[in-house]
N, C-alpha and C positions, 0 to 999 in steps of 0.2 A: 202333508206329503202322503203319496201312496208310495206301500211297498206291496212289491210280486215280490214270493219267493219261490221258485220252482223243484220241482227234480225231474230231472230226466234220465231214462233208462240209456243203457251204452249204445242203442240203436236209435236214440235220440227221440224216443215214442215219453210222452208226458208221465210222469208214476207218482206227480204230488204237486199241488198249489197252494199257497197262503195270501191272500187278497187283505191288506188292511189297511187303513185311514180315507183321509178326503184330500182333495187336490185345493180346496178353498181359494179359489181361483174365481169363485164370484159366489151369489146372494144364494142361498139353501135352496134346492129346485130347479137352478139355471144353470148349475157349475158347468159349462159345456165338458171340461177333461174327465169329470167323473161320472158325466152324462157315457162320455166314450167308452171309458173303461170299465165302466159296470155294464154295457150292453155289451162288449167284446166276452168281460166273464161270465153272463147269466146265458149268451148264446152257446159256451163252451160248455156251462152245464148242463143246458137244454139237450145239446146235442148228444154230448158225449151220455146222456141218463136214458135214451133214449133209441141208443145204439145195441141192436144186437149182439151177442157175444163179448160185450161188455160187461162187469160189476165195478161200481162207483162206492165209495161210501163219501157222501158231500153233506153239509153244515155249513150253517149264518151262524157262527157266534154268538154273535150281537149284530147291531147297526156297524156297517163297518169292517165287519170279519168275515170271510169266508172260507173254507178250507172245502181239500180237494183229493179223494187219493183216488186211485184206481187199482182197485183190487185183483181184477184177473183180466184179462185181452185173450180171447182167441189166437189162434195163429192165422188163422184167415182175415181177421182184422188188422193187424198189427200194422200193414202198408197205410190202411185209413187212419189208424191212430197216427201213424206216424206224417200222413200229411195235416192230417187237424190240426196238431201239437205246432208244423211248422205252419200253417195260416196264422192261430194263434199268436204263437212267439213273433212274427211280421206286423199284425197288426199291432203289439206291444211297444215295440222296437218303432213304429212308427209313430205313434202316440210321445213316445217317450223323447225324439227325436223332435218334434213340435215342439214340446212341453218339457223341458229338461227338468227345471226345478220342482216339478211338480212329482214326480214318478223315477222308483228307484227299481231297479229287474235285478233279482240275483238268481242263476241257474247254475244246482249243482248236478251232477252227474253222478248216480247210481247206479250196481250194479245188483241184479238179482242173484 
């Protein structure tokens, strides 16, 4: 089983990720769900570490773990974070929507 666990700030922009386990849904290398779900979150890291006006602090655990904050957002950014966060959370929610058994999403809401 995968678990997302989120936080999202009151204006719905991302402020924390936890990415952990396998969807074991087939043979080490071919799982197609954790095929998905790991390029869904290495694209959100790419991007978002790679964003102007951006500070990330992001870590692998281990195999398996990943975590995610976002330390500070511009204000000129914040509409782009705040659309990232919902492409993000769609492809999840769609993923998860295939694949029920496999992927749990818990999103909580934070206020700075």
């Amino acid at each position: 089983m995968i678990r997302l666990r989120l936080s999202l700030e009151t204006d719905g922009c991302l402020s924390a990720l936890r990415a952990e386990g396998h969807a074991r849904q087939g043979k080490a290398g071919s799982d197609l769900v954790c095929a998905a779900f790991t390029a869904l979150v290495k694209a959100l890291f790419n991007l978002l570490s790679t964003a102007d006006g951006i500070q990330l602090e992001a870590r692998a655990e281990r195999e398996g773990i990943a975590c995610l904050r976002v330390l500070s957002c511009t204000p000129e950014r914040r509409s782009w974070l705040k659309g990232v966060t919902d492409f993000f959370l769609r492809g999840m929610a769609d993923l998860k929507q295939d694949y029920p058994e496999t992927i749990t999403i818990e999103v909580n809401n934070t206020c700075k």
